[in-house]
N, C-alpha and C positions, 0 to 999 in steps of 0.2 A: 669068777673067784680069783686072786690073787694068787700067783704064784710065785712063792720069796725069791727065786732065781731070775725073776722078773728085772730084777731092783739094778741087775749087774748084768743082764742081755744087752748086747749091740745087736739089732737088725740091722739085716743088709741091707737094706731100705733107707738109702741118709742122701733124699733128692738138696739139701738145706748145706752139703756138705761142704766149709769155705767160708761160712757167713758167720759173725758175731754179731753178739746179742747181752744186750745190757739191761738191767731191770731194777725197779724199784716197787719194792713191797708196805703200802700201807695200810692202817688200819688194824685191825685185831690179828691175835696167836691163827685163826681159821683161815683168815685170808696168804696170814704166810703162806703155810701148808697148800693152799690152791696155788699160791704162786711156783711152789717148793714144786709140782705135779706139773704145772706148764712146761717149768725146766727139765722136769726130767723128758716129758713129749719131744721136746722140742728139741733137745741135746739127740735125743735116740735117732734127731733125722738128720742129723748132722753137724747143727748149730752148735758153736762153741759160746764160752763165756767169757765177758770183758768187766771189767770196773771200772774202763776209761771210755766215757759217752763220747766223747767224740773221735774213736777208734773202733763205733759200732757200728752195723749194719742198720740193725735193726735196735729202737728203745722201746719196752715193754714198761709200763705202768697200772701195775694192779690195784685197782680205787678202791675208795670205801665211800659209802655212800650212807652211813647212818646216822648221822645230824648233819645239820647244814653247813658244822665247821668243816668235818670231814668230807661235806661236796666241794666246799671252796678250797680245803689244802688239795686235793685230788684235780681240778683245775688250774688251781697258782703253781702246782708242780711240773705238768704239762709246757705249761706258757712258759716257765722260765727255763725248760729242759730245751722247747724251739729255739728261746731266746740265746742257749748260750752253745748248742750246735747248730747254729745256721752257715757257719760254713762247711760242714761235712754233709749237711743234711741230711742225717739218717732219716728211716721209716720209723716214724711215730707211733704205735697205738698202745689203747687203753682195753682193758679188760675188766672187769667184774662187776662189782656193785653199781659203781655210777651211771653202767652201760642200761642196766637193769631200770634203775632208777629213771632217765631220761629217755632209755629208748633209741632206735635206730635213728630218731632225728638228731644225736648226736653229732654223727657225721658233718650236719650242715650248722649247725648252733655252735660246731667248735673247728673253724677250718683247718687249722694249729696240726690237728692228728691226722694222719693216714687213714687208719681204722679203728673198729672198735668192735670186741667180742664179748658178748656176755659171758655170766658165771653159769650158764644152763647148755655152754656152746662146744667147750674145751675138747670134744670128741672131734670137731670138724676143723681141729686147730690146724693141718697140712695142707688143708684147701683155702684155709682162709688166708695162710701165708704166700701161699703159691701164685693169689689172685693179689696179695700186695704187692708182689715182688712182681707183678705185670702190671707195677702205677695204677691198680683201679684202687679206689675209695669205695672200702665198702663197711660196712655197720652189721654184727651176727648177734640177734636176739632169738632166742627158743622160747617155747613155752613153759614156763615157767615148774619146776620140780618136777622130774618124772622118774626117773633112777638117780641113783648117786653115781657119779662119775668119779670112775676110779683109773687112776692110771699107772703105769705099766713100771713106770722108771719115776724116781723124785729125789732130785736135788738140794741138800739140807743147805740154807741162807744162813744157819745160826753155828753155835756148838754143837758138836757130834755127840757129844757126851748128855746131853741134855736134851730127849726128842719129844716133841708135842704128836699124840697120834690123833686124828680126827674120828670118832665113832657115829658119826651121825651128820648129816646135813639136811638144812631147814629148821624152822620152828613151828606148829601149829598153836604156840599157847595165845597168840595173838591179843599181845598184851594192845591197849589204846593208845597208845604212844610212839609204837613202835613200826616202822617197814618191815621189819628182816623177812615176817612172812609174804609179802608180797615179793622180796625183791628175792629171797631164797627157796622159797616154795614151802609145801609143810612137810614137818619132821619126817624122815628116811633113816631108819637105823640098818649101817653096815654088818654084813656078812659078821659074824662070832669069829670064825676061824679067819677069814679077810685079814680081822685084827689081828688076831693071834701071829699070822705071821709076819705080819707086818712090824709088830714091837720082835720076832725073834728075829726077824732080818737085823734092826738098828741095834740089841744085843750083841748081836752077833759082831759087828763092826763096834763094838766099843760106847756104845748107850749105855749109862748109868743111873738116868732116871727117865723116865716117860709119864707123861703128864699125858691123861684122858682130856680130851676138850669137845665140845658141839654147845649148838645155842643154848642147849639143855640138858647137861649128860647125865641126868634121872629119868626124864622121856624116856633114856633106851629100851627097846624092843615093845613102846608102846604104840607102835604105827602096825606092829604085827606079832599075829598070836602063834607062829612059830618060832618066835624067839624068844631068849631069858631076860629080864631086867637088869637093870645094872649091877644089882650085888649078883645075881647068875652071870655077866659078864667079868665081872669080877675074879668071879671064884674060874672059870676058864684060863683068863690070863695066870692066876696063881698057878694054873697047875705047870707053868714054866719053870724048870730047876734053877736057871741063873738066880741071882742074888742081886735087887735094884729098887730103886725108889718108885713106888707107883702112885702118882699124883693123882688128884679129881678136882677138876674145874668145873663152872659150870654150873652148879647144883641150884636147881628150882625149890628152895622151903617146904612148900608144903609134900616134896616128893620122896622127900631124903626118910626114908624107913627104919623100922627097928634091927631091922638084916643088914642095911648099908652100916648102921652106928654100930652093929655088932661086930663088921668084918673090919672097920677103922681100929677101931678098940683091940682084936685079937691078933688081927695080920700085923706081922712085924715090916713087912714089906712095903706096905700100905702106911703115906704117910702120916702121922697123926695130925692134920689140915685139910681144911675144907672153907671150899669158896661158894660162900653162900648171899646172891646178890637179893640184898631185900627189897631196894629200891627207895620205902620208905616203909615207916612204922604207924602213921594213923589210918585206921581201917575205913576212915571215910575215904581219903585218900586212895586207900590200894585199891576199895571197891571201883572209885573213877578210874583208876589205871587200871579194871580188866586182872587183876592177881586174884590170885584163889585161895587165897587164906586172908585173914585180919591180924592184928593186933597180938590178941589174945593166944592163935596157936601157932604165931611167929614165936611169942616168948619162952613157951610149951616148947619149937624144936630146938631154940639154941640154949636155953636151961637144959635139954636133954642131953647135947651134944657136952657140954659142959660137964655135967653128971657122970656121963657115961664114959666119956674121954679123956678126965680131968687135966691130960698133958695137951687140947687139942689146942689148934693154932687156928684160928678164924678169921677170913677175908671177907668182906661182904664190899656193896659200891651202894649208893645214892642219890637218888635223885631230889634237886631242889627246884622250886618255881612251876612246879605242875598245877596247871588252870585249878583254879578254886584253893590253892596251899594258904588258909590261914594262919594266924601269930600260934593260935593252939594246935597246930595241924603241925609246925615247926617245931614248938615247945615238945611234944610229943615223940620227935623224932630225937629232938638231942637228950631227954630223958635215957631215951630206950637205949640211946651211945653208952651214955653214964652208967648204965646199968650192967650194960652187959660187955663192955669196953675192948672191943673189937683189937685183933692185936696189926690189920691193915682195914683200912678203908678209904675208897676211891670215891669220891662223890663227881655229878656233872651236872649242869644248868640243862634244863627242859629245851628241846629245841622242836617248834611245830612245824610238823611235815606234813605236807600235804598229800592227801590218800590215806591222813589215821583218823581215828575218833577224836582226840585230843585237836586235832589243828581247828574243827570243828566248836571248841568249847569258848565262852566269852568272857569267863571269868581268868580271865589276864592277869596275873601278877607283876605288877612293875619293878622292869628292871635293875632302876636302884635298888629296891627290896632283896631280887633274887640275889644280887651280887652281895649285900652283906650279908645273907643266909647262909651262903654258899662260903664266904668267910669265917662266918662263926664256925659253921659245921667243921671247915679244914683245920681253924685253928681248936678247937676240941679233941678233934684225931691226934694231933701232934700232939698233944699234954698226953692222953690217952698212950699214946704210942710209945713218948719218952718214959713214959711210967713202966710200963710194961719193957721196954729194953732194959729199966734199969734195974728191973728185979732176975735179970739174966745173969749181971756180973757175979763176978765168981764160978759161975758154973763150966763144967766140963761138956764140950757138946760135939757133935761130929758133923764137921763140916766138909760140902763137896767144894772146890777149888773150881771158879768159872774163868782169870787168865789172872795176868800181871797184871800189878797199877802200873800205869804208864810213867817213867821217866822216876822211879820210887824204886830202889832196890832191895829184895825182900820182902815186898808187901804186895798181896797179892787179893782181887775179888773174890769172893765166894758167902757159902748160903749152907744154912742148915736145912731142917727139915721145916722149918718153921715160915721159911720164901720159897714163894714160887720163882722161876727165872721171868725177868725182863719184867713184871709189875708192882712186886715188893723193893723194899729194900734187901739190904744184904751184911755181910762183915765183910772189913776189912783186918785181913789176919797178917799180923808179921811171923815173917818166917826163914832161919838163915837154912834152912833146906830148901834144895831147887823143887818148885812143885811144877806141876803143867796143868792144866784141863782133865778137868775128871777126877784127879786126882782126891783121894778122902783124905782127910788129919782128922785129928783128936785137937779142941783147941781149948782154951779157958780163955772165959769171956771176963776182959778189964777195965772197959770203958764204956760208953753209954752214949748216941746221939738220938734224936728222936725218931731217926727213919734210918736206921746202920749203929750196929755194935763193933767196937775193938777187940780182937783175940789175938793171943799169943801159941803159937803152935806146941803142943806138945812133942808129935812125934810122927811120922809119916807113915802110913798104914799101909803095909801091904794083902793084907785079904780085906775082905769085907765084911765088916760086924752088921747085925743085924737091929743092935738097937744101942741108943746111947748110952756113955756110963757118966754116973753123977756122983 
């Protein structure tokens, strides 16, 4: 179990002490946060941090490995990181998904790297550095899920003010489409109190909002029957006195309960948003992709969420060109847009993987096809999207400040409650008050683009209100 004094311990123990270390993190908010836990291991043994590659010891690249784009940036970023220190020649390696993915032949499939550790490994990280740092080449695969590895010390790569807490690792809903459960094991929901102090530690240093994330953060405490579910998670973290944004990512459809849309609806804390990834909306469809609900009580949860929420803000993502997607299998999906007019939505092209049910199916949708679907659908959002920014102007709303526009005096990034950080859009606020990070305004909203609204600040806020005024 975590211990919050953990977070700011120096062991005497720093054999690494002298050496820097440079890293890049891609792939999703989850993969940060593992990346976020290496740094803090790996700092606690001595290693310092650089932003300049070739002034590093050592270069860490945390992969992602969940469609085939994400294999090849996770490669092309390798190759070009050799290609542009090769005269320093640091130590190379890669960690996480792709290690998973391909396996300790890694090593020899990619000579480019030094080493390569899995996401199932990170406990054995001092010995596997120890053995790079004596020129061996070596490849650290485990068996796949067995505890959540939790570590001791983690280094935030983003805003301070804005922290993602990981509550779960793994997926078991073993969608047809999908690796994550092969390459992440099945669902693991973390210690209650783990997190609790984990969100009072980054509190406590100046966090303003904390965003929940895992493959599925409705799964929670559904791997074990002595824990609470996510609105019992929920109501734990509330029982914290600070005053702050609490986000939920994540959320599986058919999982999101009468008790979660109860605590959204009542918690003033809890933001009125919710990321609800459908995938798609024809129930032939979901039934081939392995999802546990249809059509019908997909519509059933976001008419409720709607209902019950009526200020709420809904994310969802997409999938287009899944084997067998026909012209009405499409029609269907941009209907259900229209209907229920999502205020973000991400969509991405089907990519088959091999080791899923899908890579297996022969009903191939070609490619020209997918790419105008995938077309329409974006451009749908955007009408979709500029609609709904533009019924914002005017309004009075309270936004958190994420830094300056660069090279613009006075006009600064920031997000209501309505964006998540780093996958929505956001506002741009003018403002002749100096603001910083974290900081809250009151702003009124005056202009409109389809993915970012304009506000004018009203006034710099020094406590914290708990709910917007209109």
């Amino acid at each position: 179990m975590i211990n919050i004094d953990h977070y700011h311990r120096v062991p005497q123990h720093q054999p690494f002490k002298g050496l820097k270390l440079a890293t890049i993190s891609l792939g999703c908010s989850k993969n940060r946060i593992d990346t976020e836990g290496i740094l803090g291991s790996l700092c606690a043994l001595g290693i310092s941090l650089t932003g300049d590659y070739n002034n590093a010891d050592l270069i860490m690249i945390n992969t992602c490995s969940f469609i085939e784009s994400a294999q090849e940036e996770s490669i092309n970023t390798l190759l070009q990181l050799r290609a542009e220190t090769r005269e320093t020649n640091p130590i190379i390696f890669v960690a996480g998904c792709l290690v998973e993915t391909i396996g300790t032949e890694i090593i020899n499939k990619i000579p480019e790297i030094n080493g390569a550790i899995g996401a199932h490994s990170y406990q054995h990280l001092e010995q596997f550095i120890a053995m790079l740092l004596r020129n061996r080449r070596l490849a650290i695969k485990k068996r796949v899920g067995i505890n959540y590895y939790e570590p001791a010390n983690r280094v935030l790569t983003a805003s301070a003010h804005s922290v993602n807490i990981k509550i779960a690792e793994g997926c078991s809903n073993c969608c047809n489409y999908c690796l994550i459960p092969q390459i992440r094991g099945p669902y693991r929901s973390r210690e209650p109190q783990d997190i609790v102090n984990e969100i009072t530690f980054f509190l406590a240093n100046g966090a303003r909002e904390i965003s929940l994330i895992a493959q599925d953060t409705t799964a929670y405490g559904s791997d074990r029957q002595d824990l609470p579910d996510l609105a019992g998670l929920l109501k734990e973290i509330l029982k914290l006195e600070q005053n702050f944004w609490l986000r939920i990512m994540y959320t599986y459809p058919s999982r999101i309960t009468n008790e979660l849309i109860s605590l959204i609806a009542e918690e003033p804390r809890i933001c009125n948003y919710l990321d609800v990834p459908i995938q798609h909306t024809s129930s032939r469809i979901l039934h081939s992709m392995g999802r546990h609900y249809d059509q019908v009580e997909l519509d059933h949860i976001i008419s409720a969420l709607r209902t019950r929420v009526p200020d709420i803000t809904l994310r969802t993502t997409c999938m287009v060109g899944y084997p067998g997607e026909g012209t009405t299998d499409f029609s269907e999906l941009i209907l259900f847009i229209r209907k229920h007019l999502f205020e973000h939505l991400g969509a991405f092209i089907f990519s088959s993987q091999e080791g899923t049910t899908a890579a297996c199916m022969n009903a191939s949708v070609p490619i020209r096809v997918i790419k105008k679907r995938y077309r329409q659908l974006m451009l749908e959002q955007q009408q979709i999207s500029y609609l709904n920014n533009q019924k914002r102007i005017g309004r009075i709303e309270l936004l958190m400040i994420d830094r300056s526009t660069n090279g613009k005096e006075h006009f600064y990034s920031g997000r209501s409650q309505k964006e998540a950080p780093e996958v929505d859009g956001g506002v741009i606020l003018y403002s002749t008050a100096s603001l910083k990070s974290g900081d809250l305004v009151k702003a009124k909203i005056i202009a409109a683009q389809p993915y970012a609204v304009l506000a004018v600040n009203l006034k710099t806020l020094n406590d914290f209100p708990l709910e917007e005024e209109n």
